[in-house]
C-alpha positions, 0 to 999 in steps of 0.5 A: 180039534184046537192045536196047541198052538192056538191053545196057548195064544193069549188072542186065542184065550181071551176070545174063548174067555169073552165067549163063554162070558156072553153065555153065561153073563150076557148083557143087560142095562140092569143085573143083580148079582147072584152066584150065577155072576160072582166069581172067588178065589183065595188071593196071595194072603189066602193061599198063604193062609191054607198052607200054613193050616195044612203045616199046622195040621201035619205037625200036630197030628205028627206029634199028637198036639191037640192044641195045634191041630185045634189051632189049624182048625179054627184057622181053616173055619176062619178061612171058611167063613171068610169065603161066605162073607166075601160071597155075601158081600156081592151077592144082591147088589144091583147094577143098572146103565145110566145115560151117557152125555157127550163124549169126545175122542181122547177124553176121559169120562166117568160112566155113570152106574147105578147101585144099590145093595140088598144089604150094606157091602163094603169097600168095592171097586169098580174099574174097565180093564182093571185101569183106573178105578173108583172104591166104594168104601160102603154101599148102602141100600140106598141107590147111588151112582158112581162114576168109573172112568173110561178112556175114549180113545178112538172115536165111532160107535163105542161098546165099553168093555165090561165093567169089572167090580172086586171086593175082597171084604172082610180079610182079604184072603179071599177076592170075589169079582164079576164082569158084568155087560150093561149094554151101554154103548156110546158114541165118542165124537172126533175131537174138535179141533178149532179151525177155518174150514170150507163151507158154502151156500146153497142156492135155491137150485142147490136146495133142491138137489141139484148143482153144488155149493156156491160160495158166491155170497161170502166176504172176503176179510183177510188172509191166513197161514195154510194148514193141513185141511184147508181147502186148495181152492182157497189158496192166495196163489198170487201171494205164495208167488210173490212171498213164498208163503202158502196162505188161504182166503178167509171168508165171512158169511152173512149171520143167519144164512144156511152153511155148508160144511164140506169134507175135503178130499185128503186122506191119512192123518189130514183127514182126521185133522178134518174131521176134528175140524168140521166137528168143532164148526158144527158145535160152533156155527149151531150155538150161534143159531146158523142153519149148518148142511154137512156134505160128506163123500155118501152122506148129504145132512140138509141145513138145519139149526136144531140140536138133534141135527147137530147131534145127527151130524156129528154121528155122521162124522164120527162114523167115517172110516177111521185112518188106520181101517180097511174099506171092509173093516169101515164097512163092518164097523158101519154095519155095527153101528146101524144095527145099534141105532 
């Protein structure tokens, strides 16, 4: 038997309330409204509106005024009609998920949704976690798409909450909602963050599988101030002896020749900044036609050039642990993401 306690936990609440969401509304890429998903309830006005029918009803029967019990009424009837018409104005609207295009860590992205409406509904708006929202002033029966902003805020294999749609059309004394699951997750990638990084050839020993990357075949061209990420190996020691500044070894590599992208060693806040970094060199060196290998700590993406590599490598990456998670949280989240792909 719940306690009290837990009763009373708002956590305890909204995983309740999720629960019983999942059974009655789960999720689907396309759902028609009925009244088996449209939730209403009077809003302020309409609470206002009932009492002052029952003041008018009590005070004409208290004085045996036909004229003012006539008046509550046709007030409660307009109340009535109201509940129908804000019933009717989300019932057989269709919804369906639409594709998702890139998306970065941070950014703020509209997520295209499909609808249409058996009869034309008017002034609806659509919001996830009733944040920032769009109105739809009408809704024709004509399909069109509408764009709900969603803020991506951590990266990885994202499940959009659900999307909430209210309208409280014609009077407003009445609010008819529904939360609606259109199954539409997303992958929201590490926000790129430009920047020197790593990287390495293999050589035709290496291909196969055996040994590690040899960065034998870089030029050298200059020097840069150290930031976090950078590689120690490439730090100019004789010049931080010399000048006490840290910096690092830029190297060229030849146009055309396989690269590899290396993740370093470091953990916390630098290893994010990595990870950002690594995202911006894989859309970097693959728009400019450079075969790209990704080398993560159990994860090894061979060189290629192709557009479905530089999408695979940047799953990989938005994929890692996040700072902030345990190893079994990692694991969990990592074993979500498998089971949606």
């Amino acid at each position: 038997m719940m306690s009290g306690g837990r009763f009373f936990n708002t956590q305890a609440r909204q995983q309740l309330l999720q629960r019983w969401l999942n059974k009655r509304l789960p999720a689907a890429n396309h759902i028609t409204l009925n009244h088996h998903s449209i939730f209403i309830l009077p809003t302020f006005q309409g609470l206002l509106w009932v009492i002052m029918v029952l003041l008018l009803y009590l005070f004409g029967t208290n004085y045996q005024n036909n004229l003012i019990i006539g008046l509550g009424i046709l007030m409660l009837g307009l109340f009535v009609t109201s509940i129908l018409l804000c019933y009717r104005n989300l019932a057989g609207i269709d919804l369906s998920a639409r594709p998702i295009g890139e998306v970065y860590q941070g950014n703020t992205l509209g997520i295209a949704i499909g609808l249409s409406a058996r009869q034309t509904s008017y002034h609806l708006q659509l919001s996830y976690h009733n944040k920032q929202s769009v109105t739809l002033a009408q809704l024709t029966t004509d399909s069109q798409d509408v764009y709900v902003p969603f803020n991506a805020v951590r990266r990885g294999f994202i499940e959009p909450p659900r999307l909430t749609l209210v309208s409280a059309f014609p009077l407003g004394l009445c609010r008819a909602w529904t939360y609606v699951n259109l199954a539409n997750p997303l992958w929201v990638f590490a926000a790129p963050i430009a920047s020197t990084l790593l990287s390495a050839q293999f050589t035709p020993d290496n291909q196969t599988g055996k040994g590690a990357p040899q960065t034998g075949a870089d030029e050298f061209i200059g020097l840069k101030n150290y930031v976090v990420g950078d590689a120690l190996n490439r730090v100019a020691w004789k010049q931080w002896a010399q000048k006490n500044t840290m910096q690092v070894k830029q190297f060229h590599q030849p146009q055309g020749l396989p690269q590899w992208l290396i993740l370093p060693e470091v953990y916390g806040a630098a290893r994010e900044l990595a990870i950002s970094q690594l995202t911006f060199k894989v859309n970097e060196l693959i728009a400019q036609g450079i075969s790209v290998g990704l080398a993560l700590p159990r994860q090894r993406l061979p060189p290629d050039d192709s557009e479905a590599h530089r999408l695979r490598c940047l799953q990989a990456l938005a994929a890692l642990p996040l700072a902030t998670e345990t190893s079994a949280e990692a694991a969990t989240r990592l074993k979500d993401n498998g089971r949606h792909e």
